[in-house]
C-alpha positions as CSV (number, residue, x, y, z in Angstrom):
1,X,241.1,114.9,-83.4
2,X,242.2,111.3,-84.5
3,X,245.1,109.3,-83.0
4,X,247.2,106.9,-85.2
5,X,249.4,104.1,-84.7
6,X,252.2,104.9,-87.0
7,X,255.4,103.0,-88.1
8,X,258.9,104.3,-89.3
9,X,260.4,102.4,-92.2
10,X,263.8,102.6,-89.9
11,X,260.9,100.0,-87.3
12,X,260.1,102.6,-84.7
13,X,256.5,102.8,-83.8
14,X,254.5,105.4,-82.1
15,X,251.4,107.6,-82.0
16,X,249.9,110.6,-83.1
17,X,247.3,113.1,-83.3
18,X,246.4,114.9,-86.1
19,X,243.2,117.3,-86.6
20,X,241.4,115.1,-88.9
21,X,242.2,111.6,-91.2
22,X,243.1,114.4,-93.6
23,X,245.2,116.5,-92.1
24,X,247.2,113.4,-91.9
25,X,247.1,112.4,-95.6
26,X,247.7,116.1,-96.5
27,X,251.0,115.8,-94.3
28,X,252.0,112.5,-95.3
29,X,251.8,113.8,-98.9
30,X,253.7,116.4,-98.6
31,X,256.5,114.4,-96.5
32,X,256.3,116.3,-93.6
33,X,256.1,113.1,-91.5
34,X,259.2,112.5,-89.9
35,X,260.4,109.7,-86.7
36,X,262.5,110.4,-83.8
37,X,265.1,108.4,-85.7
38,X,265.5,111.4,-88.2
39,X,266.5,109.2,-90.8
40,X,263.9,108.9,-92.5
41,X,260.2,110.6,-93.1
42,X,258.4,107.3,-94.5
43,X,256.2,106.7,-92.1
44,X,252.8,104.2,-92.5
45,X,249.4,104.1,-90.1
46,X,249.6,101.1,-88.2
47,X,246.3,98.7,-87.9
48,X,244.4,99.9,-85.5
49,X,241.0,99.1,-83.5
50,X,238.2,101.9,-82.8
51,X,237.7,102.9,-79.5
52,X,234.0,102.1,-79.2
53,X,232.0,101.9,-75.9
54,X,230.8,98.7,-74.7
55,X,226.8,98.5,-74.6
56,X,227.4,97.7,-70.7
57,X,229.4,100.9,-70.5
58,X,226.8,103.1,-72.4
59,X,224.3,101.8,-69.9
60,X,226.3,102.7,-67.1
61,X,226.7,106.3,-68.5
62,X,223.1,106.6,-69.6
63,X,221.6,105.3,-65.7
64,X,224.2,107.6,-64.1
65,X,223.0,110.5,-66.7
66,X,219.2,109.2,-65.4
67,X,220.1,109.2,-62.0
68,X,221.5,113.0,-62.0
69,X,218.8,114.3,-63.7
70,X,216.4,112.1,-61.0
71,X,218.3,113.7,-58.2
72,X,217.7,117.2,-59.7
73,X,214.4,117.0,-60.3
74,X,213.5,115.7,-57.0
75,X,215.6,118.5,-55.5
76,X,213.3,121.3,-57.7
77,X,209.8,119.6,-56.6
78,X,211.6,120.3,-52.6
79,X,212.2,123.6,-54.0
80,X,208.7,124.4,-54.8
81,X,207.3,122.7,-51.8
82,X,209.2,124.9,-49.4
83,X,208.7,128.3,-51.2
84,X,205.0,127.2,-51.9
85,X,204.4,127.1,-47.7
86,X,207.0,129.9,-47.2
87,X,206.1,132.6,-49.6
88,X,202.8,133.8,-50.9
89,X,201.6,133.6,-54.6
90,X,201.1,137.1,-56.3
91,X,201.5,135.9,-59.6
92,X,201.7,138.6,-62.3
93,X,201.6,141.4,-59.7
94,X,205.0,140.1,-58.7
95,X,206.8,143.1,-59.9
96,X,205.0,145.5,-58.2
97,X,204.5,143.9,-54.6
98,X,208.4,143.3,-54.8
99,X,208.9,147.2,-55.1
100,X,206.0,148.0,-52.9
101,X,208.2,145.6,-50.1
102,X,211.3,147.2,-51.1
103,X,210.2,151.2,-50.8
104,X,207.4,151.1,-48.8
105,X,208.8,149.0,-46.2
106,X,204.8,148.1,-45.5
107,X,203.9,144.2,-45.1
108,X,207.0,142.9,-45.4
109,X,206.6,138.9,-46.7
110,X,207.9,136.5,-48.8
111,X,206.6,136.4,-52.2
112,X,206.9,134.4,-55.7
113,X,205.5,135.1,-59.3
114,X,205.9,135.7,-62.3
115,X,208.5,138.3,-63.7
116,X,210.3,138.4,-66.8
117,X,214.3,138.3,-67.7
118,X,213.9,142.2,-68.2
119,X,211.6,142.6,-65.5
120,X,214.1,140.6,-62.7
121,X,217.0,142.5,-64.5
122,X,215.2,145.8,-63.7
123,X,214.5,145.2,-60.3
124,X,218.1,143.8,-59.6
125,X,219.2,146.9,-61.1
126,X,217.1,149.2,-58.1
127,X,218.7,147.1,-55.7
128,X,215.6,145.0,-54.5
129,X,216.8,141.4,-54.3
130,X,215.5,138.5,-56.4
131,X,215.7,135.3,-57.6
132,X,215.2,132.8,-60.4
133,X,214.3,129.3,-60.5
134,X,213.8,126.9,-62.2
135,X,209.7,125.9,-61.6
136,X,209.3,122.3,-62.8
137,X,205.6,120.8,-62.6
138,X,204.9,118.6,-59.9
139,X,204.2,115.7,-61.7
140,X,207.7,115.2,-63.0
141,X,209.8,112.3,-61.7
C-alpha cells in the first residue's frame, strides 16, 4: 500500500491509498481519478516526504525487541529450573513411563523427556495429559 498527496486542478488537495505506485499510474491513465469537486478528474501527486524511522526510533524498537526476548528467555531457564527439581528425567523412555502412570496407576510422579510431535499427539489422543515446551540451554541470556 502507498499513500499520496494528491491535487485537483479545480485546487482541492487530499490523500490516497492505492495498492501499489502502479496501481496509481494505471488509474490515472485511464482517468479514473476523480475529486470531491466532481468537476474534474485531473488530478497530480503532490511532493511528498518518506516516512522513514529515525535511527533513535529504530533503537528504541530494536532494545524493546531485546528486552522481550531477554524477559522470555529468562522466564524459559525458571521453567527448566522448576521442572528439573520437580519432575524426574526419563528421557527417551518418556512415552512409555507416561502410559505406565496413566494405566497402571503404579508410582505416580512427575516426569519430563523426550517425545515427539506424533508421539505427544498420540498420547493426548488416549487421554493421558501432556505438555510441550520450549527447552532452551542454560547458557542462554
Amino acid at each position: 500500500m502507498i499513500k499520496y498527496h494528491l491535487k485537483c486542478k479545480c485546487g482541492i488537495k487530499f490523500e490516497s491509498w492505492f495498492s501499489s505506485s502502479e496501481e496509481y499510474d494505471r488509474l490515472d491513465k485511464k482517468n479514473m481519478l476523480s475529486c470531491q469537486c466532481g468537476k474534474s478528474n485531473k488530478i497530480y501527486k503532490q511532493l511528498m516526504s518518506p516516512q522513514i524511522s529515525s535511527k533513535k526510533e529504530f533503537i528504541n524498537h530494536k532494545s524493546k525487541q531485546e528486552a522481550f526476548y531477554k524477559t522470555v528467555n529468562k522466564k524459559l531457564r525458571e521453567l527448566r529450573n522448576y521442572v528439573e527439581k520437580n519432575a524426574e528425567y526419563v528421557g527417551d523412555n518418556f512415552i512409555s513411563e507416561a502410559r505406565s502412570i496413566h494405566y497402571d496407576k503404579k508410582n505416580i510422579r512427575n516426569i519430563y523427556g523426550k517425545a515427539t510431535p506424533e508421539q505427544t499427539a498420540e498420547l493426548l489422543d488416549e487421554g493421558i495429559d501432556v505438555n510441550t515446551i520450549p527447552w532452551i540451554k542454560k547458557t542462554n541470556s
